[in-house]
C-alpha positions as CSV (number, residue, x, y, z in Angstrom):
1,X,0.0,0.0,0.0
2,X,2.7,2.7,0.5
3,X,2.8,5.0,3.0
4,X,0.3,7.6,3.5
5,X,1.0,11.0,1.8
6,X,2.0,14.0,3.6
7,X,-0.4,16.6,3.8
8,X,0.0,20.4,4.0
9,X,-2.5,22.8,5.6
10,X,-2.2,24.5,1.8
11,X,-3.3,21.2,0.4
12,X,-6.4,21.4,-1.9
13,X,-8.4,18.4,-2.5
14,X,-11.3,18.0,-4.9
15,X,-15.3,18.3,-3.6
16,X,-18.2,17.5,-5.4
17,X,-21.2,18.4,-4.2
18,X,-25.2,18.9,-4.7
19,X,-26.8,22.3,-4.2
20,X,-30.3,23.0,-4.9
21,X,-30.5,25.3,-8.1
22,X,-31.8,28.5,-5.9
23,X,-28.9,27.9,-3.7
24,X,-26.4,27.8,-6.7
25,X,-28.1,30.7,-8.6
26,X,-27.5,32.9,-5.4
27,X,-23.6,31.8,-4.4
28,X,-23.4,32.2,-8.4
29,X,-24.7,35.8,-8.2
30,X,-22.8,36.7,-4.9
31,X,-19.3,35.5,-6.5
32,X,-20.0,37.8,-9.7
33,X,-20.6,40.7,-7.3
34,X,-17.4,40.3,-5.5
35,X,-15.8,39.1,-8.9
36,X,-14.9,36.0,-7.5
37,X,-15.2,32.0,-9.0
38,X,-17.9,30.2,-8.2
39,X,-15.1,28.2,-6.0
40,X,-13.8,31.1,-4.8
41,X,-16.9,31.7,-3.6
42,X,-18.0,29.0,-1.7
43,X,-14.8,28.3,-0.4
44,X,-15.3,31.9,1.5
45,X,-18.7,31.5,2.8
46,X,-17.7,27.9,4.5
47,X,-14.4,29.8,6.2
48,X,-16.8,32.9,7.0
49,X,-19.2,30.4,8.6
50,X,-16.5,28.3,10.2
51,X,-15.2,31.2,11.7
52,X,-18.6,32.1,13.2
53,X,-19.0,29.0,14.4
54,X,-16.0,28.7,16.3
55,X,-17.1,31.6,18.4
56,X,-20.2,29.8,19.2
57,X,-20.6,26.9,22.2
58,X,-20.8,23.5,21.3
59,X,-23.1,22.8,19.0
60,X,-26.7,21.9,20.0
61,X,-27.2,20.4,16.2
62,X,-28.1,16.6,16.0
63,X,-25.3,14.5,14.4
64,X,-26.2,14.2,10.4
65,X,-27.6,11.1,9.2
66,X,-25.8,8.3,8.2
């Protein structure tokens, strides 16, 4: 098997997911407005919401689904 690659905070790894159209059309519009990729985008939103998070106690959410 090898041994496991190194990894880097810098790292990038590949994502796919499924957003509901009205969800896409808005990040879409949002990333145009700051002249950003649709990637670009997303990818600030989930820090700007991690960051908010962070700040927050522990979660009260249920666990997702398996």
């Amino acid at each position: 098997m090898g041994r496991p690659k190194k990894t880097t905070p810098n790292d990038v790894v590949a994502l796919s997911i499924r957003l509901p159209i009205p969800v896409r059309d808005q990040i879409l519009k949002r990333a145009a407005l700051n002249r950003r990729s649709l990637n670009q985008e997303v990818v600030w939103l989930l820090e700007k919401a991690l960051q908010s998070l962070a700040s927050e106690p522990e979660s009260k959410d249920p666990p997702p689904p398996d």
